[in-house]
N, CA, C and O atoms as a GROMACS GRO file, in nm:
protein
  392
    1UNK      N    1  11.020  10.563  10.669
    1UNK     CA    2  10.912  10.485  10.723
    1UNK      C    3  10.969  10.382  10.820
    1UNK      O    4  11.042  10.288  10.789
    2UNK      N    5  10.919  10.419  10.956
    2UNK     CA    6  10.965  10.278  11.018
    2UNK      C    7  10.877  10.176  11.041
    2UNK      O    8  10.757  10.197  11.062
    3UNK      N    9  10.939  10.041  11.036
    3UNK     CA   10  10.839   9.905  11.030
    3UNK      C   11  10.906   9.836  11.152
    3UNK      O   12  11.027   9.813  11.160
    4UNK      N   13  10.811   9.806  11.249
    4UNK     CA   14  10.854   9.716  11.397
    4UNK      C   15  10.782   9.598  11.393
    4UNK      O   16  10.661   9.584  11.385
    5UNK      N   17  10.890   9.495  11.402
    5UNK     CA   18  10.809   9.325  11.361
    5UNK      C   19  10.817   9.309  11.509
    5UNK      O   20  10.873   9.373  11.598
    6UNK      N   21  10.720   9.172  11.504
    6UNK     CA   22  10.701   9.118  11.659
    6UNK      C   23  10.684   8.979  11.640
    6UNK      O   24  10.576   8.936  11.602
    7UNK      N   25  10.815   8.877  11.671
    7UNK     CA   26  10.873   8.795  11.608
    7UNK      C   27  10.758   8.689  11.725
    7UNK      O   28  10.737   8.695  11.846
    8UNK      N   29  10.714   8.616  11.634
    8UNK     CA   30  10.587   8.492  11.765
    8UNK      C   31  10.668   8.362  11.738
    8UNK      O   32  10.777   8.365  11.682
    9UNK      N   33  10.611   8.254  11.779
    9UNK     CA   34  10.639   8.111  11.730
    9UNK      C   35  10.658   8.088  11.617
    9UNK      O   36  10.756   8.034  11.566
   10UNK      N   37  10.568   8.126  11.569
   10UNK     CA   38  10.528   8.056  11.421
   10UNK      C   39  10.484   8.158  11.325
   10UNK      O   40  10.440   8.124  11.216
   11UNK      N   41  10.494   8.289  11.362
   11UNK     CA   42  10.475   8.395  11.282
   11UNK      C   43  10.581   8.537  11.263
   11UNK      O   44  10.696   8.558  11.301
   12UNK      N   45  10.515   8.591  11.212
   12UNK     CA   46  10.578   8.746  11.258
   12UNK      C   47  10.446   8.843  11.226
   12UNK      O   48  10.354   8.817  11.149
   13UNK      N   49  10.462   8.960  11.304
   13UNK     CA   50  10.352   9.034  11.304
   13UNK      C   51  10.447   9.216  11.239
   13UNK      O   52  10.542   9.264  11.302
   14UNK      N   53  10.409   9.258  11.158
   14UNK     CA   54  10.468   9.435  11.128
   14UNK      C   55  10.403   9.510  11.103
   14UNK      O   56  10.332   9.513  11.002
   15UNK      N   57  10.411   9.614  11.215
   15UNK     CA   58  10.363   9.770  11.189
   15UNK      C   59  10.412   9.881  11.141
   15UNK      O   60  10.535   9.890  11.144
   16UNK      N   61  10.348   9.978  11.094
   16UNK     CA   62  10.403  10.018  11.025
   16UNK      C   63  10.296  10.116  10.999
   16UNK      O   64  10.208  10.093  10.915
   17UNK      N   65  10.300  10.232  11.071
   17UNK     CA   66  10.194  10.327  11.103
   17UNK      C   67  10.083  10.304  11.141
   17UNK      O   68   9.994  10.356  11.074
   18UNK      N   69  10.054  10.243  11.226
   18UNK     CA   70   9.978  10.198  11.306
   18UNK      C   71   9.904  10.052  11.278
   18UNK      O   72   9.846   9.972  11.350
   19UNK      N   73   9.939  10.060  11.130
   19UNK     CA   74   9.879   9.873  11.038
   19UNK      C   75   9.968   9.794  11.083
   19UNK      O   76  10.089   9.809  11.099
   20UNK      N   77   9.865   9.666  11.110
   20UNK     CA   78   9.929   9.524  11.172
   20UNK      C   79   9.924   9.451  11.011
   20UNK      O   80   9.822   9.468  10.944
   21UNK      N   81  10.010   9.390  10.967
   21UNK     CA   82   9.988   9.227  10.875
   21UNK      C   83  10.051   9.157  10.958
   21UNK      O   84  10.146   9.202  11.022
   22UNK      N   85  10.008   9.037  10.967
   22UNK     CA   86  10.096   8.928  11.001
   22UNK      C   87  10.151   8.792  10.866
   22UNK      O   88  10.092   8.761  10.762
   23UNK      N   89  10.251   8.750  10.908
   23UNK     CA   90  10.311   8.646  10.809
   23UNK      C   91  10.329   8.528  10.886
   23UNK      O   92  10.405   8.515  10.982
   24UNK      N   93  10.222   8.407  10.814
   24UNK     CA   94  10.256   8.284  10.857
   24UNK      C   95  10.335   8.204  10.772
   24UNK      O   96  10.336   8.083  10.792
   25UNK      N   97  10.394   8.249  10.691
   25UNK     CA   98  10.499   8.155  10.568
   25UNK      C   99  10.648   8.145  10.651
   25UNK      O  100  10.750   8.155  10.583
   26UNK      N  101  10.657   8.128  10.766
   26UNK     CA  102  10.767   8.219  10.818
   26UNK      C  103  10.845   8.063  10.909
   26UNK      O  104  10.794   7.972  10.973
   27UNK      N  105  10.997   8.098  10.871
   27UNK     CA  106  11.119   8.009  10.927
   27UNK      C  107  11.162   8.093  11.019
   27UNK      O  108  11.229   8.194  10.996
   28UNK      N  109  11.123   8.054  11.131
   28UNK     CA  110  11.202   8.159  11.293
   28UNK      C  111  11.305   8.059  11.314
   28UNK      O  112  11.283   7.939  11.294
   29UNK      N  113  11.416   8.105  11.354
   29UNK     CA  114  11.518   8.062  11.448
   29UNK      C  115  11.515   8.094  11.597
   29UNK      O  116  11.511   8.028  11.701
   30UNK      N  117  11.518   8.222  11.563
   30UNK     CA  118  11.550   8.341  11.702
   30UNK      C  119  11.491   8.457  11.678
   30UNK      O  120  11.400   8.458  11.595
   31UNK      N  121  11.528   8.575  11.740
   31UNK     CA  122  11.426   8.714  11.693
   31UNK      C  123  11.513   8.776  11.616
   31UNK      O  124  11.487   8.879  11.553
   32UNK      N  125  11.665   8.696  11.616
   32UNK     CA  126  11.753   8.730  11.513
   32UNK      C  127  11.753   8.714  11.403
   32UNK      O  128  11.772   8.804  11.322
   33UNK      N  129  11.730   8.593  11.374
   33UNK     CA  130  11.733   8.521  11.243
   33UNK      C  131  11.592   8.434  11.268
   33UNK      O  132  11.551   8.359  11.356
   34UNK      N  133  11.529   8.499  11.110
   34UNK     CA  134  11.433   8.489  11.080
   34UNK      C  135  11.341   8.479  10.906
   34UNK      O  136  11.350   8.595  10.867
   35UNK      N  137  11.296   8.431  10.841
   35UNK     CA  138  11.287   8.458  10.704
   35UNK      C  139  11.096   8.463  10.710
   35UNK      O  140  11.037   8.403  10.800
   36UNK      N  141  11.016   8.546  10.598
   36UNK     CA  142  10.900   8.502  10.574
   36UNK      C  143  10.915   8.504  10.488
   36UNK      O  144  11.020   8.541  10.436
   37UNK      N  145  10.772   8.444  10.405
   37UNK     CA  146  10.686   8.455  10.237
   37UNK      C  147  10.586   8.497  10.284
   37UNK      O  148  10.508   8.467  10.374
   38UNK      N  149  10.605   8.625  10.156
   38UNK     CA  150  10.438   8.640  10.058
   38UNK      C  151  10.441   8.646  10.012
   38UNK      O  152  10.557   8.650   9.971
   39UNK      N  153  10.319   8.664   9.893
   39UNK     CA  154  10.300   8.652   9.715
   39UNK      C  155  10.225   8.784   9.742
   39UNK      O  156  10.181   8.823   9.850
   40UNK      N  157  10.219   8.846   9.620
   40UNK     CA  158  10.132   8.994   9.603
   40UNK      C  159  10.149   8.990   9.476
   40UNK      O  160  10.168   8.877   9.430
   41UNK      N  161  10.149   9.113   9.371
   41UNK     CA  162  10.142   9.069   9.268
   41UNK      C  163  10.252   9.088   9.169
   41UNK      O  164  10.218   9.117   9.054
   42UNK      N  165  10.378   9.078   9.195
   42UNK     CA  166  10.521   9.090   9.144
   42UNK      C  167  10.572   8.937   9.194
   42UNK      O  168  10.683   8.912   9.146
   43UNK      N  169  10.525   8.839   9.270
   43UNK     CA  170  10.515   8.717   9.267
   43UNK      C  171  10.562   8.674   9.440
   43UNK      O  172  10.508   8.724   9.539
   44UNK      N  173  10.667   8.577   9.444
   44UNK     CA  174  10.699   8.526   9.572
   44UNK      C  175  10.801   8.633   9.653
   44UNK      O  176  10.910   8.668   9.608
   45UNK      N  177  10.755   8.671   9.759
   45UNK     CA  178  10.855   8.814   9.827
   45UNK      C  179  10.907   8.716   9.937
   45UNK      O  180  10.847   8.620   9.985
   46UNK      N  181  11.014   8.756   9.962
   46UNK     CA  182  11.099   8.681  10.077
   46UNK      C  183  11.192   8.777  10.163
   46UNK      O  184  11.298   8.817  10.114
   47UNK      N  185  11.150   8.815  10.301
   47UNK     CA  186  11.198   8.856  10.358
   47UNK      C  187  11.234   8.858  10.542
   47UNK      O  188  11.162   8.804  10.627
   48UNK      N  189  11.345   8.925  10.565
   48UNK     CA  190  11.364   8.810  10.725
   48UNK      C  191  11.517   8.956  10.807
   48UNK      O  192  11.550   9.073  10.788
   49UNK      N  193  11.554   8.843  10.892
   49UNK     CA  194  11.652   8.902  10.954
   49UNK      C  195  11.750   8.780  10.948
   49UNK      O  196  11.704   8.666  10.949
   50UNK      N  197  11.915   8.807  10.939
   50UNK     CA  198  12.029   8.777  10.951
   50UNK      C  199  12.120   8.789  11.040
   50UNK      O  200  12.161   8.905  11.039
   51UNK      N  201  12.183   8.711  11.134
   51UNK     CA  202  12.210   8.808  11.263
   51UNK      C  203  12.181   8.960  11.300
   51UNK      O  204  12.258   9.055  11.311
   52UNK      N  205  12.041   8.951  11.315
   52UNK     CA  206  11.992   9.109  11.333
   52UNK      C  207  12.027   9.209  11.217
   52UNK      O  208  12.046   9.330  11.226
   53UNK      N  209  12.032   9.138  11.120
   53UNK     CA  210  12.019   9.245  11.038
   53UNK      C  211  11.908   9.194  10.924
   53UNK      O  212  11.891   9.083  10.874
   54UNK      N  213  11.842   9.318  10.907
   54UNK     CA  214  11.709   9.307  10.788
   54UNK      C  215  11.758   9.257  10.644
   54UNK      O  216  11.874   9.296  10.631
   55UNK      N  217  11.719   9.196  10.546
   55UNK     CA  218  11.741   9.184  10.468
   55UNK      C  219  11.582   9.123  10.360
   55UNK      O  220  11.483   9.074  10.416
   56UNK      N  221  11.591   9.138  10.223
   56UNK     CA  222  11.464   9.128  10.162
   56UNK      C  223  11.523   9.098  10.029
   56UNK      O  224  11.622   9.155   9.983
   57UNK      N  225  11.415   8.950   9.937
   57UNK     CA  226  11.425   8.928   9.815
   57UNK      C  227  11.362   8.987   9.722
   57UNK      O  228  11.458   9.064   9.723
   58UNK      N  229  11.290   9.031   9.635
   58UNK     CA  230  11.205   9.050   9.544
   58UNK      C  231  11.165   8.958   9.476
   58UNK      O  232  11.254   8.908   9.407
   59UNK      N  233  11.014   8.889   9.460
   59UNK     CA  234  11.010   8.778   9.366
   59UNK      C  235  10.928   8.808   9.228
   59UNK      O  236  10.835   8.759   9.164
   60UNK      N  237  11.017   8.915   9.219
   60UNK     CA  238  11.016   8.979   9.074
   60UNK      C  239  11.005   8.831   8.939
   60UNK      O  240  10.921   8.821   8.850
   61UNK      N  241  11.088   8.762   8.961
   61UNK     CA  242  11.118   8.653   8.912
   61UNK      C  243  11.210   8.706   8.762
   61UNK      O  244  11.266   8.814   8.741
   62UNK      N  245  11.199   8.554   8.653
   62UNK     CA  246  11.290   8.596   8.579
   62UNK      C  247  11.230   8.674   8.443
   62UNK      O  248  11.298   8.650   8.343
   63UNK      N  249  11.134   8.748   8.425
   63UNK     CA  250  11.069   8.837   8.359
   63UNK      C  251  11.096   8.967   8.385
   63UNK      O  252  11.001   9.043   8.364
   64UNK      N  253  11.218   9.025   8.434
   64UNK     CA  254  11.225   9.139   8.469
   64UNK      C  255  11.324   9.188   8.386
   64UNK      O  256  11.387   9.082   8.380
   65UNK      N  257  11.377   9.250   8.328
   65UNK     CA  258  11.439   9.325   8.239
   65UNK      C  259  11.512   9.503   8.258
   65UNK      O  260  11.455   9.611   8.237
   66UNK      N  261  11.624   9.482   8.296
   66UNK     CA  262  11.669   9.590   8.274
   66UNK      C  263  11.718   9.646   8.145
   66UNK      O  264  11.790   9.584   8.067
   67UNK      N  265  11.654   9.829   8.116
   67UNK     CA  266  11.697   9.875   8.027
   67UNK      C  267  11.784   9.994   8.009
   67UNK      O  268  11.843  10.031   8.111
   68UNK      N  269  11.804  10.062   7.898
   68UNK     CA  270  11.900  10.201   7.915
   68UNK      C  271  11.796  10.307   7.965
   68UNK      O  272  11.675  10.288   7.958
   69UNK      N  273  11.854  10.422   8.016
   69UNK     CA  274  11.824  10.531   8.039
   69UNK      C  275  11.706  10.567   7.926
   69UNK      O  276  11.584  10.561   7.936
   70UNK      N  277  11.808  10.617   7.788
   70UNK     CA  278  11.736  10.632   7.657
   70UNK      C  279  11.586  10.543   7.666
   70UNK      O  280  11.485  10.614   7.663
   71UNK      N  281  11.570  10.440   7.672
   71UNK     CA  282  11.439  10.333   7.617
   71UNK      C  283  11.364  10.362   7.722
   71UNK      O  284  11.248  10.393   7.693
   72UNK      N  285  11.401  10.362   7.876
   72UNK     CA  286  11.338  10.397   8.006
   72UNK      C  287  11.272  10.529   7.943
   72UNK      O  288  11.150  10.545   7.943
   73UNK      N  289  11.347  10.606   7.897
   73UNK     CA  290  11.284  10.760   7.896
   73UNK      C  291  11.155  10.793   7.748
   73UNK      O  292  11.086  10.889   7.713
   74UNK      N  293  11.179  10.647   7.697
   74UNK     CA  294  11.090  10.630   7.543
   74UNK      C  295  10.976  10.613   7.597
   74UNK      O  296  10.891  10.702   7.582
   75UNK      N  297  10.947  10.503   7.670
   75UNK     CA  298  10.817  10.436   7.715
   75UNK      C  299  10.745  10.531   7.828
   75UNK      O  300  10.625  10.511   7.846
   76UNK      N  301  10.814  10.642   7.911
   76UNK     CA  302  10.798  10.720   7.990
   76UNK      C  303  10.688  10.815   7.893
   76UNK      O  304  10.570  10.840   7.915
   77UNK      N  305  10.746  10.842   7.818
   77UNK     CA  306  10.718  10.944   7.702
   77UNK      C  307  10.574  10.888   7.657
   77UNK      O  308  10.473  10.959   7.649
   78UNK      N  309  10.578  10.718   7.621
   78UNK     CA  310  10.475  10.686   7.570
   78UNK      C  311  10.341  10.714   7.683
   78UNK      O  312  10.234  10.770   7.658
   79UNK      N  313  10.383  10.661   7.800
   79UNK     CA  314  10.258  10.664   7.877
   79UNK      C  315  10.241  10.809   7.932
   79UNK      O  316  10.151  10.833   8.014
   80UNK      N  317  10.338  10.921   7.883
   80UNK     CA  318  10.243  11.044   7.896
   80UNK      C  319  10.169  11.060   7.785
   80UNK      O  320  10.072  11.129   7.816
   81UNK      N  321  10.167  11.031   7.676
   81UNK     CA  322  10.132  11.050   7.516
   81UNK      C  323   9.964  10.953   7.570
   81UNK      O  324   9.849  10.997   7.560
   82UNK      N  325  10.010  10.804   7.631
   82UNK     CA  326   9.841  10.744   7.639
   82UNK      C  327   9.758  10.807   7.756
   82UNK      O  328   9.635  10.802   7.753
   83UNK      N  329   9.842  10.880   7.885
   83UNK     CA  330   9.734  10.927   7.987
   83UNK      C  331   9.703  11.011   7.950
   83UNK      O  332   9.592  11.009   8.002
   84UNK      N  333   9.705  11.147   7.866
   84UNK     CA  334   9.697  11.299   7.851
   84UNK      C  335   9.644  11.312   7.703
   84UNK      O  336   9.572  11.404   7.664
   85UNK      N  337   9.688  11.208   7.626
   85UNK     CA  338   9.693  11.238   7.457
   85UNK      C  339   9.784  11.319   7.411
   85UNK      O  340   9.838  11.402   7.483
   86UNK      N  341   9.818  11.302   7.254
   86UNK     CA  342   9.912  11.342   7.169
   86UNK      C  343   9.969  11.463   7.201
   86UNK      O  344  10.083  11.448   7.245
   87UNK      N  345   9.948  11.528   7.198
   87UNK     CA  346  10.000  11.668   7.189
   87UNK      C  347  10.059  11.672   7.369
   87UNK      O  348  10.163  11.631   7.421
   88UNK      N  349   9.943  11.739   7.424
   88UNK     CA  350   9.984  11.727   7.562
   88UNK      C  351  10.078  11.611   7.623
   88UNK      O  352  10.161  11.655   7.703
   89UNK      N  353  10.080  11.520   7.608
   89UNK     CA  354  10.136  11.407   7.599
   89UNK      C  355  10.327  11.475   7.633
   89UNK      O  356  10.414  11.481   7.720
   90UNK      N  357  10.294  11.512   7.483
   90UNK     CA  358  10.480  11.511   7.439
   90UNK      C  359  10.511  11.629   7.496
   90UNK      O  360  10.628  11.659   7.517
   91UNK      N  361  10.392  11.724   7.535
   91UNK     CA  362  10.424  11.863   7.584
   91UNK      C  363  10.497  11.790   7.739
   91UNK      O  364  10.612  11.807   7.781
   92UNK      N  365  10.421  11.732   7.783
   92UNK     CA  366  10.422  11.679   7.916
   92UNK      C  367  10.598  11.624   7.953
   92UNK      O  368  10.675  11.656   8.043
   93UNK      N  369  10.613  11.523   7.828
   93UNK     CA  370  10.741  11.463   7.854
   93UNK      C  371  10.862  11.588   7.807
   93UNK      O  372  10.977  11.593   7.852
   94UNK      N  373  10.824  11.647   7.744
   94UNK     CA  374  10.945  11.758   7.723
   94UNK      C  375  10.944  11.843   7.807
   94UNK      O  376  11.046  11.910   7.822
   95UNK      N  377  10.827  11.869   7.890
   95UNK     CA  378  10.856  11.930   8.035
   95UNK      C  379  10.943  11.900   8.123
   95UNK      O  380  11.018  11.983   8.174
   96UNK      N  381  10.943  11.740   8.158
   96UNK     CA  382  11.041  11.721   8.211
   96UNK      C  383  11.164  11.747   8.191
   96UNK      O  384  11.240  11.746   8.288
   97UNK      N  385  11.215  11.776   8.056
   97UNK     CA  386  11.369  11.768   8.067
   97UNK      C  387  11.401  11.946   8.058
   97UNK      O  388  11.519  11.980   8.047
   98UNK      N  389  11.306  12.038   8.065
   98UNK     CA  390  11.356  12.148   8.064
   98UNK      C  391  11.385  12.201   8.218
   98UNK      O  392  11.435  12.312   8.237
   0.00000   0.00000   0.00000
């Protein structure tokens, strides 16, 4: 997917198949260096350019939790078991691993 910003005064504008958003949370320097904010719903996102190069935060914040493979693949299991129900469910997740 490509995304083309269009660096203003006091903003930035990105497309990105033919959709415009614009960001007014935004620290311009240059069209080089550049940072914005937004909030959506994983919390404060922060993202910009560095001497021309892209770079992006996640404001995941500190509620995020990494787990093992194993527990990833438990809860996987569970929410085929709650979208489909029991049976189908587990049929579903043991599909995957064959």
């Amino acid at each position: 997917m490509r995304v083309t910003y269009r660096v203003r005064e006091n903003s930035v504008i990105s497309e990105v198949a033919g959709l415009l958003d614009e960001y007014e949370d935004c620290s311009i320097k240059n069209m080089n260096n550049w940072q914005c904010q937004y909030e959506d719903g994983t919390g404060k996102n922060t993202f910009g350019f560095n001497d021309g190069r892209y770079w992006q935060a996640p404001g995941w914040g500190s509620d995020v939790r990494h787990v093992s493979r194993w527990e990833y693949n438990v809860i996987r299991c569970k929410w085929f078991q709650h979208d489909n129900g029991r049976v189908v469910g587990i049929a579903s997740c043991l599909k995957t691993y064959i």
